[in-house]
C-alpha positions as CSV (number, residue, x, y, z in Angstrom):
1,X,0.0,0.0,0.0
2,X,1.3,3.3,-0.8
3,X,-1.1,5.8,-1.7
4,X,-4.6,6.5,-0.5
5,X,-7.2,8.3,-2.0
6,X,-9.8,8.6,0.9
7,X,-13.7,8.5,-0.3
8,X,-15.6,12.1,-0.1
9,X,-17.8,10.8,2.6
10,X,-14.8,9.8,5.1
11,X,-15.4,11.7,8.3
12,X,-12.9,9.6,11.0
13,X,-10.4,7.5,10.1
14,X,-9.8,5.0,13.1
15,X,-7.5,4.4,15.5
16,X,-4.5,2.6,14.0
17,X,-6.1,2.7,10.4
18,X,-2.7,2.6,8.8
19,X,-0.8,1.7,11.3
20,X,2.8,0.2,10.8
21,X,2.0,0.6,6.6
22,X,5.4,1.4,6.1
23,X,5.1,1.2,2.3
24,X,2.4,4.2,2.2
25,X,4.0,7.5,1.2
26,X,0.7,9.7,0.0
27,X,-2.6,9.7,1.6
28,X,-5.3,12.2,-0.4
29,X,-7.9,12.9,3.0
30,X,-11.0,14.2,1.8
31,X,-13.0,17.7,2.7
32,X,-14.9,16.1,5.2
33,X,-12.7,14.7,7.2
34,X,-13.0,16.2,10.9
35,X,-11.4,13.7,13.2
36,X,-8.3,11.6,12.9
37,X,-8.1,9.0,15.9
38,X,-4.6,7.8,17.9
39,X,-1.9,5.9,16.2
40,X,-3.9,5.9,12.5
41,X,-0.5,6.9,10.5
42,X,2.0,5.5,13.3
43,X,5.1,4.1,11.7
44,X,4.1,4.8,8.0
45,X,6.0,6.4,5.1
46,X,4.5,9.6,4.9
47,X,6.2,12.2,3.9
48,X,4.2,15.0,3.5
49,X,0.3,15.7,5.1
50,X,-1.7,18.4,4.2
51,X,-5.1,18.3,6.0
52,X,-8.2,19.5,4.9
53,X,-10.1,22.9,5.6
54,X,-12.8,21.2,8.5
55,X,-10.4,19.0,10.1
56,X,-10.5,19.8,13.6
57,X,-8.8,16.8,16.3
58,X,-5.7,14.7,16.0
59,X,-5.4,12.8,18.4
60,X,-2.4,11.2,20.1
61,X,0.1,9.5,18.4
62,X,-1.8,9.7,15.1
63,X,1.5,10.7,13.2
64,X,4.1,9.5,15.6
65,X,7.3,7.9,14.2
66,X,6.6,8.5,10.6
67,X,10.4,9.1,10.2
68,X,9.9,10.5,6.5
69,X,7.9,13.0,7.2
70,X,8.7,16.4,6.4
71,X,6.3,18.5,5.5
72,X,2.6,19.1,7.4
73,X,0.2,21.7,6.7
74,X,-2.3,22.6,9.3
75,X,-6.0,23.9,8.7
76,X,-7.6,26.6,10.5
77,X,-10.4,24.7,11.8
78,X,-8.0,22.7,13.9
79,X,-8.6,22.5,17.7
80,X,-6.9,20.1,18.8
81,X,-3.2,18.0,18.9
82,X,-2.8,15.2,20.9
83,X,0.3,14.0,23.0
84,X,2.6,12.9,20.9
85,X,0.9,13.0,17.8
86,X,4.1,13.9,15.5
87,X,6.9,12.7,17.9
88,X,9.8,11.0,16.4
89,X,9.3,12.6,12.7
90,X,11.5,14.2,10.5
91,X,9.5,18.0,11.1
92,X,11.5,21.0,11.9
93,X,9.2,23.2,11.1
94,X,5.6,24.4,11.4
95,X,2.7,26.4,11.4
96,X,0.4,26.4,14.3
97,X,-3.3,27.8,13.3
98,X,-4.9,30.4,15.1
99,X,-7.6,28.4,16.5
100,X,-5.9,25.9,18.1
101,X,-7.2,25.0,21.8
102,X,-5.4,22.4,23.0
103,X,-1.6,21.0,22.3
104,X,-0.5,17.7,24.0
105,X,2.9,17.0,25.4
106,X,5.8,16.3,23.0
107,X,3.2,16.9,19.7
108,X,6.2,18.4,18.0
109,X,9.4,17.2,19.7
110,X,11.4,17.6,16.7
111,X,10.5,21.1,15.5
112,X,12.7,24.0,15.9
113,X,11.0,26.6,14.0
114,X,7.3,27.8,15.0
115,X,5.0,29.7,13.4
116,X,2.0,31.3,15.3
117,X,-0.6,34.2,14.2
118,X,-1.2,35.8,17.7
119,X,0.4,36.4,21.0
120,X,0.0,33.2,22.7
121,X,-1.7,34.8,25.8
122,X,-3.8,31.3,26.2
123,X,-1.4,29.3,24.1
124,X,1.9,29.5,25.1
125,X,1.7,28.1,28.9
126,X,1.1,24.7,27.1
127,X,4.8,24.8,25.6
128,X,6.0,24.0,28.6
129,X,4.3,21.3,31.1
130,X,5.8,19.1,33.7
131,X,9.4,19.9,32.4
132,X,7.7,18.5,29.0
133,X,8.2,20.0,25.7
134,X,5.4,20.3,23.1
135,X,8.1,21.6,20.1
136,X,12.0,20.6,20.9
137,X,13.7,22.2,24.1
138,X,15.8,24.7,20.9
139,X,12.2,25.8,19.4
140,X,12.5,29.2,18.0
141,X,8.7,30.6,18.1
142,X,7.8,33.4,15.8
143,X,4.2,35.7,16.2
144,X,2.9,37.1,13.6
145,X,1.7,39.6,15.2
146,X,5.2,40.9,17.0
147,X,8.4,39.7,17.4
148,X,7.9,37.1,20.1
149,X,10.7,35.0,19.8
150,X,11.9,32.7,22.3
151,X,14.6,30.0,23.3
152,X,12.8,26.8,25.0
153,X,16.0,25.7,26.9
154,X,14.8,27.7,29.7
155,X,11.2,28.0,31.8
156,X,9.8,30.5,29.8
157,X,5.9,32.3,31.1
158,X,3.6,34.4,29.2
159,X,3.0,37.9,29.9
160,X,0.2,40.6,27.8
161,X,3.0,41.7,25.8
162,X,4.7,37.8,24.5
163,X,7.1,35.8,26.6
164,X,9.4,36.5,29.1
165,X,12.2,34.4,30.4
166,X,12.4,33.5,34.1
């Protein structure tokens, strides 16, 4: 197996769908997919994922170990990451939507370079949780809307006007 083209009626794919398919490369996820449950693409070939406008929860480990993958592109209806959900990948970078509510431990423990459109007043306190990362302990993270860069070797908090270090 190494490509899927999803049907248009596909709302969920399943917990460990494709799991361990290390042959699959391409997966084409239709509009109205909303929900992609743990471990679906663990240990697969993927090496790019762009989800669909209407996506809105992947859950934990949906991505994790996918050691090609590169390249992910993030909708704006996306709530939710789960723990782990693109641990142990080749990402380095990546763009967070707007809307996103919740980000689970270690999501993005490889990614150095962060992209976020506001000031993570609500946000930001989940980068760092129990001495656990969400991006890797070097993440650079970039506002669009000011210069809030910041170095995630340290405790970092959130303040009105972007991060501080402590």
């Amino acid at each position: 197996l190494v490509r899927v083209d999803m049907g248009a009626s596909v709302t969920v794919i399943g917990e460990s769908a494709f799991a361990s398919c290390s042959s699959l490369e391409s997966v084409e996820f239709p509009q109205s997919l909303r929900n992609i449950e743990q471990f679906a693409f663990q240990r697969t070939g993927l090496m790019d994922v762009v989800l669909p406008y209407g996506t809105s929860v992947i859950e934990f480990y949906a991505f994790a170990y996918c050691s090609q993958l590169q390249s992910v592109t993030l909708p704006e209806t996306l709530t939710k990451i789960g723990e782990y959900a693109f641990s142990e990948t080749a990402l380095q970078q990546v763009k967070i939507p707007d809307c996103i509510l919740e980000l689970g431990t270690a999501a993005f423990d490889t990614v150095k370079y962060v992209e976020y459109g506001d000031t993570m007043m609500m946000w930001c306190s989940d980068i760092w949780r129990s001495g656990d990362f969400v991006f890797a302990e070097e993440a650079t993270v970039k506002c669009s809307d000011g210069e809030c860069y910041a170095d995630y070797t340290s405790h970092m908090t959130c303040t009105p006007l972007g991060i501080q270090e402590n």
